[in-house]
N, C-alpha and C positions, 0 to 999 in steps of 0.2 A: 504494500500500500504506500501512496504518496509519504513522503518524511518531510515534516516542517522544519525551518533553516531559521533559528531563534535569533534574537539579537542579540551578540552575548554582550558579558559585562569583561570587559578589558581592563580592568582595574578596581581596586577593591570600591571607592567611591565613584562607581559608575553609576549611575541611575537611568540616564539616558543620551544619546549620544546623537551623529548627524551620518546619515550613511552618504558618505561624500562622496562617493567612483563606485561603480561595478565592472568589476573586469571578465565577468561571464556574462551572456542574455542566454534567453529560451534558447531549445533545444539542444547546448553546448553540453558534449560530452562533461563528466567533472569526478573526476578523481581522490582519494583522503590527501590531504596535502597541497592542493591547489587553492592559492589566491582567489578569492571569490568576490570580495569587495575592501575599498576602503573604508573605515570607520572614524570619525571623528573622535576623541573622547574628552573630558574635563582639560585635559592635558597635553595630548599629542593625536597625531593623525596616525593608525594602527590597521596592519594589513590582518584580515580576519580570511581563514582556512577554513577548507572542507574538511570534516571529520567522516562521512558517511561518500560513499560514491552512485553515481547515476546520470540521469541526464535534467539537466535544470529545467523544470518545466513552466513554470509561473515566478516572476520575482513580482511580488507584492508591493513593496515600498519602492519606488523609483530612487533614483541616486540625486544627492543634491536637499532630502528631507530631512529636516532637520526637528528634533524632540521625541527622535524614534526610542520609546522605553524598552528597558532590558528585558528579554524573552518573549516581546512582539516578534510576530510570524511577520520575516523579512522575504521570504523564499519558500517554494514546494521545490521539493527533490523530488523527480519518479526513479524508481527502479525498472529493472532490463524488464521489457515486454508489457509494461505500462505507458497509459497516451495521457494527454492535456485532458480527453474527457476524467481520467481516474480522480480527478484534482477536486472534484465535485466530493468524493469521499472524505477529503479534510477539512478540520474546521476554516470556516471564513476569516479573512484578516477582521481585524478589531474595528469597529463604529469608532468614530467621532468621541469621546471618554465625555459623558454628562455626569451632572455633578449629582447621583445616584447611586442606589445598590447595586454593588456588580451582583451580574446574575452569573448562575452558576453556568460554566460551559457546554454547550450544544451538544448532546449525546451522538454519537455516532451510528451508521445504519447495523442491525442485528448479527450480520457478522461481518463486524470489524471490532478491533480491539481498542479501543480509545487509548492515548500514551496517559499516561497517571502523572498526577498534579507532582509538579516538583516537590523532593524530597527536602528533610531540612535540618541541617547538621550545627548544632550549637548557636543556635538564633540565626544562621546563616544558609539562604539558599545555596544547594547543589546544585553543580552545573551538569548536566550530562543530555548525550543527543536522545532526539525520540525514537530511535531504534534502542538505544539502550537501554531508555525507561519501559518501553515494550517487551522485551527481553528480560529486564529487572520483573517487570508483574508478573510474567507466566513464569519464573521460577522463584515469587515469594522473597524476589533478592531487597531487601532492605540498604534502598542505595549510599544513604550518607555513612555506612562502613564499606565503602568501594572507593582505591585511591586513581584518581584517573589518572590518564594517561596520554590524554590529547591536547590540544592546545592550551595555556591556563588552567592545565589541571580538570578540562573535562573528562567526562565518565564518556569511555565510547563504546562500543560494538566488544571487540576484544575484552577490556574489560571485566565485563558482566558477563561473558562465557566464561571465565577464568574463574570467577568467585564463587564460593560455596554458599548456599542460603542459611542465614543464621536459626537458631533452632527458637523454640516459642520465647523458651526462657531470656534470649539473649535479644531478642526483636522485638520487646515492650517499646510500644510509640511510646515517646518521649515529647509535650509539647513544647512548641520554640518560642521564645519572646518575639514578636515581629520588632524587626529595628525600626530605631528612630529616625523620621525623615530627614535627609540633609536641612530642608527647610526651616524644622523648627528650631534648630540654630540661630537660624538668622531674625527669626520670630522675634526680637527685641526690641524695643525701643515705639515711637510712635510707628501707627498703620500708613501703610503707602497715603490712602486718601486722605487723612488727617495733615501729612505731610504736601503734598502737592496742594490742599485747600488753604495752608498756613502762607504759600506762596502764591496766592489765587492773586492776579492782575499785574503779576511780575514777570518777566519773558524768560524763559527758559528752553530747554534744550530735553529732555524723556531718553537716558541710554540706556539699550538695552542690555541686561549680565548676560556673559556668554557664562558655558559650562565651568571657564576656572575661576573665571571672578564668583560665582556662587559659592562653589568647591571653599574658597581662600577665606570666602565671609564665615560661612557655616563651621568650617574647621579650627581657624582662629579667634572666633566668638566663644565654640564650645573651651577650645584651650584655654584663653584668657578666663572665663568662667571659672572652670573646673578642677584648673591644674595650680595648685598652690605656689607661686613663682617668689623666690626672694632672690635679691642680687649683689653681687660681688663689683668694685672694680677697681682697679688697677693704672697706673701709669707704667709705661714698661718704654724703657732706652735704647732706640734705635742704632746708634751710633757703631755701636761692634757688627752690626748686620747690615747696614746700607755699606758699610767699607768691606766687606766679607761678601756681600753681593755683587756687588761692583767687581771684583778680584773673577771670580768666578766665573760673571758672564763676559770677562775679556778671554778667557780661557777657553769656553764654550761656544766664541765668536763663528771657529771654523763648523762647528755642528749643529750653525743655526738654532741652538738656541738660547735664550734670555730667560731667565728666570724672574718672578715679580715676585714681591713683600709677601702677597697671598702665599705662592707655593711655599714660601717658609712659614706664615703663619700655619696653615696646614701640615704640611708636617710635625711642627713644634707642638700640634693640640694631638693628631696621632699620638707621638712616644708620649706625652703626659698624661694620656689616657692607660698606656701599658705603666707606666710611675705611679699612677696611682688609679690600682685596678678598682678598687670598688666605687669609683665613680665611673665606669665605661661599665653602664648599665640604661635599661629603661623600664617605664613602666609597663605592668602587665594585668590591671584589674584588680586582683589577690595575691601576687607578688611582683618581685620584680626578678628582670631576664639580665644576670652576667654576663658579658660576652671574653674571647681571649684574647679576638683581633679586634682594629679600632679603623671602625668602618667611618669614615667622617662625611656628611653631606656640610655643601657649599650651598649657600645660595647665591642663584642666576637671576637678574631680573630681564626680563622678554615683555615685548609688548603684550600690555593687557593683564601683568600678572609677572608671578615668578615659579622657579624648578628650585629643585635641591635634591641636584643628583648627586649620587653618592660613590666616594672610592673610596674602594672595599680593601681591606689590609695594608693601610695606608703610612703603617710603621716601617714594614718591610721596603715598600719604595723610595727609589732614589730621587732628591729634587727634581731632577731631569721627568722624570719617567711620573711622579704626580705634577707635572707643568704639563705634558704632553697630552696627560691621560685629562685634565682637567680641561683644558684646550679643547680637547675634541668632543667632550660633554658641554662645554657652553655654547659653542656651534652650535651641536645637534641641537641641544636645547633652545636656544631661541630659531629656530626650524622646526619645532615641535616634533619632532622624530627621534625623542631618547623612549625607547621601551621603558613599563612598568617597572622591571626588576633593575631600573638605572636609577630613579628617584624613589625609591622606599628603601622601607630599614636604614639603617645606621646607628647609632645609640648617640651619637654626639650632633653640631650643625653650628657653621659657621655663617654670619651676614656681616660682610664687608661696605660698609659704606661710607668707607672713608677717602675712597676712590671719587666718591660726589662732595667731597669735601667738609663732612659730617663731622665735628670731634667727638662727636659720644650720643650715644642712644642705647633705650634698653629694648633688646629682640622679646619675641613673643616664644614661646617655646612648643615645636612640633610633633604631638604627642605620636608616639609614644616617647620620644627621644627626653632624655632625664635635664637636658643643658643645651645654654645654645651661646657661643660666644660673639656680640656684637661689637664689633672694632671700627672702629673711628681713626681718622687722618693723624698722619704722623709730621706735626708741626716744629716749628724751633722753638722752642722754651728758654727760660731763665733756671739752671740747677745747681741744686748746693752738694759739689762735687764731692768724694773722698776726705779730701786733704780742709775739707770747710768754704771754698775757698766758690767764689759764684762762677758757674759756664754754660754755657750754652749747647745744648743736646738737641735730635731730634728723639720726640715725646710721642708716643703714642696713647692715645686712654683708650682703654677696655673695659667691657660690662658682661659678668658674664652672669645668663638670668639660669633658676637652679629652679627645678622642680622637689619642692621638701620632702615629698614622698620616696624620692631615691636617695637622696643626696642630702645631709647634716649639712649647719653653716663652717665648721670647722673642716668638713672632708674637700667643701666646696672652694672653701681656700684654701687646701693642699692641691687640688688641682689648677687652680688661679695660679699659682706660687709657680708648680713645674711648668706651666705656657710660659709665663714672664723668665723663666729660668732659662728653657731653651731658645727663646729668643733674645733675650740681651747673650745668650753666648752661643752663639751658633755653628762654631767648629763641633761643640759635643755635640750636633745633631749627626754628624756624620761618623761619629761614633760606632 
């Protein structure tokens, strides 16, 4: 029978996306593995694969539509010796959403098997294709203990042939909390129309939020809420590292390349994450997650919004090689083309805006991540040197904002202490 081709969720704060290009039409052979469309998401433009094989027989959603929600029917698949009439068999794409009771789903005709309402594993929908939730009903397979294996970890075909069906005792439903809308995040403060009435007869301008400015409201509304922030900060003495930099990138002249203030600062928050491990953690609901490596995300600002992708074992890398590697992550990133597993995780997060001429500001902290170091421009100061005596430095200030839940005010200043440490002495980073 026809297989419905879902919208999937490309990232964990997916709710809905714009299906930007189809690189199949009707009748187009289609293979597991093949390109089938591009997807817009909060974040980046993301190529979405066949999981199931056949010939495309209806695409539903035209390319270019933009609010298309997660697990709306984008596509019919048929299978070999199925036509465009079979199509009639599967449910209709979705009406127009009124502001109503969903009704329950259209039964299908007496022999056919209807796919079973997605499964739901620890408050969280499971992704898997409708061959596989067909396959999952007729042998009793309880899908949210099935690990997939398809794209972002969906549940495919193979799979659910591979798994054993759990026995009564071990397949008690379990009911799931439905999450909380992105929306009611942002649900603060006065009502849209309260607000455009308070400006009634003044000229303005109505811009619309794309998917990341939502994303960035609702995410950083809940953090700033939720997450108990206090903060550190610091002056730290540029003088040993802008002369130590300089030396360096005349050395590195023939290999093309220049290192900036950032790749040290980055670095220097790596090893002081390994210096002082119990703060290179994050939060986890009921506890918190240690990690061994110090995964560091940087924030990018891109039009319309910003990324904070992340590089991963950041201790182990050489100047050179996190310049490179960060290089080619702020490109892609402001091109919206860094995959998911580029900007999540990390346990730490740096916002340089000192680059825009900022002395100091305190960042908002990106949960789950326990800390986030905000740095500010490196000016000339007046300082009261060793010997007593007055000189003049380049000064950095830094703020670094501390989630109390991971992080005591004393561990937070042993890790303040080792960044300020490897940066006013820079040779031991290469240690």
């Amino acid at each position: 029978m026809p297989t419905e081709i879902l919208m999937p969720a490309l990232s964990p704060t997916m709710e809905e996306g714009t299906l930007a290009k189809w690189h199949v039409k009707e009748g187009d052979k289609v293979s597991s593995g093949d390109i089938l469309a591009e997807i817009e998401t909060d974040k980046a433009t993301m190529e979405f694969e066949a999981v199931d094989e056949g010939v495309m027989g209806k695409i539903m959603i035209p390319e270019g539509t933009e609010g298309v929600k997660v697990n709306d029917v984008i596509a019919v698949l048929l299978e070999d010796g199925e036509s465009a009439d079979d199509i009639s068999d599967a449910p209709a794409p979705k009406e127009d959403k009124k502001p109503e009771p969903k009704a329950e789903a259209p039964a299908a005709k007496a022999d056919s098997t209807p796919a079973p309402a997605a499964p739901v594993k620890d408050g969280e929908r499971v992704f898997a294709s409708p061959l596989a939730r067909r396959i999952a009903a007729d042998k009793g397979l309880d899908l949210s203990g099935v690990t997939g294996s398809g794209p972002h970890g969906r549940i495919v075909k193979a799979d659910v042939e591979s798994a054993k069906p759990a026995t009564k005792s071990e397949a008690a439903p379990a009911k799931a909390e439905a999450p909380k809308a992105a929306a009611a995040a942002m649900a603060s403060g006065p009502s849209t129309e309260a607000v455009i009435k308070m400006y009634d007869g003044r000229p303005f301008e109505e811009v619309k939020l794309d998917g990341m400015r939502k994303t960035i409201a609702a995410r950083l509304t809940e953090a700033k809420q939720s997450v108990p922030h206090f903060y550190l900060r610091r002056d730290i003495n540029l003088d040993a590292l802008m002369k130590f930099r300089g030396t360096l990138n005349k050395q590195l002249e023939g290999r093309g390349v220049k290192l900036s203030v950032n790749d040290f600062i980055i670095k220097a928050c790596a090893l002081a994450l390994q210096q002082v491990p119990d703060a290179n953690a994050v939060w986890a609901g009921d506890r918190t997650l240690k990690f061994e490596k110090s995964d560091v995300a940087v924030a990018v600002a891109i039009e319309g919004g910003l990324f904070t992708p992340v590089l991963r074992d950041a201790e182990m890398k050489s100047l050179s090689a996190l310049s490179a590697e960060m290089k080619d992550l702020a490109t892609r990133a402001r091109d919206r083309k860094l995959a998911p597993h580029e900007y999540q995780g990390g346990s730490f997060a740096i916002s340089n805006l000192g680059m825009f001429g900022i002395d100091n500001f305190d960042a908002i902290i990106n949960p789950p991540h326990a800390a986030i170091l905000a740095v500010g421009a490196g000016v000339k100061k007046p300082i009261v040197g060793a010997d007593g005596e007055l000189a003049v430095a380049t000064v950095m200030s830094v703020t670094l904002s501390v989630d109390h839940r991971v992080i005591d005010g004393a561990l937070g200043a042993n890790l303040l202490q080792a960044i300020k440490d490897n940066l006013e002495n820079p040779l031991t980073m290469l240690a």
